[in-house]
N, C-alpha and C positions, 0 to 999 in steps of 0.2 A: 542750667546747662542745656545745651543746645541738643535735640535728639533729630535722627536719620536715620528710619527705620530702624528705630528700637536698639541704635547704639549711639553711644556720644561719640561728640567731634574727635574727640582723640581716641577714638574706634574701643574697642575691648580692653577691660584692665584684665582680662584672664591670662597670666602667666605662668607657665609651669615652675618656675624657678622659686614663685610666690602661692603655690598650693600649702605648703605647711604652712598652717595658721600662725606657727612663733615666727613664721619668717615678718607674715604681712603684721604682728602685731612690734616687730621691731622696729621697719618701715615706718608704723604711723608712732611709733613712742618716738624714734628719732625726730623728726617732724614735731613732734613737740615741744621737745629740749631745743630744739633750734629755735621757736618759740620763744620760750622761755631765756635764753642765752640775748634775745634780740629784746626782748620788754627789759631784762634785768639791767645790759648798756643804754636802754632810753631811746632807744630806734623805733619811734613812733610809727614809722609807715612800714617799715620790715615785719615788723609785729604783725601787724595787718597782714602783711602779705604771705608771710610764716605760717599766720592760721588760717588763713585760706587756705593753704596747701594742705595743711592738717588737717582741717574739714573734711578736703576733697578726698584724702587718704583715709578719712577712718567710714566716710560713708564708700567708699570705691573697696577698700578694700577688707574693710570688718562687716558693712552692713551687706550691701548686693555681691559679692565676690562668690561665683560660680563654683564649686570646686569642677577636679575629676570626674565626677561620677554624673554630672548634670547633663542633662541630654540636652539642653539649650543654650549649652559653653559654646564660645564663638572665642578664638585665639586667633593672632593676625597671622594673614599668610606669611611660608618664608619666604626671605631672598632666595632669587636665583643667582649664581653665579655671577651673569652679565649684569646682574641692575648693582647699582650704587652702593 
């Protein structure tokens, strides 16, 4: 992974929506059984691609995932009204 001043390309995984831990431990269990649904049909490359995803999700958000209480939490700014 690519870092930028001590964030990756796709900036902060700190979400508030993803502070309870069963939230982000469903996220990466889903991530899995997708996995697993894609080796079980024989989808050689989705597999791959499945557990990449589920890699990224259990180190993003089981191993480094900042709670609340961190003082060096960094969340994405919000939109403003006018932008996209």
């Amino acid at each position: 992974m690519t870092y930028k001043k001590g964030e990756t390309v796709f900036g902060p995984v700190e979400h508030p929506w993803l502070d309870p831990l069963w939230c982000r431990i469903l996220l990466v269990a889903f991530c899995a059984g997708w996995t697993g649904v894609e080796y079980l049909t024989g989808s050689t490359t989705w597999v791959f691609i499945a557990g990449g995803i589920c890699l990224y999700a259990a180190w993003a958000y089981l191993v480094t995932y900042k709670g609340p209480d961190d003082p060096s939490r960094k969340t994405r700014p919000r939109m403003d009204d006018n932008e996209g």
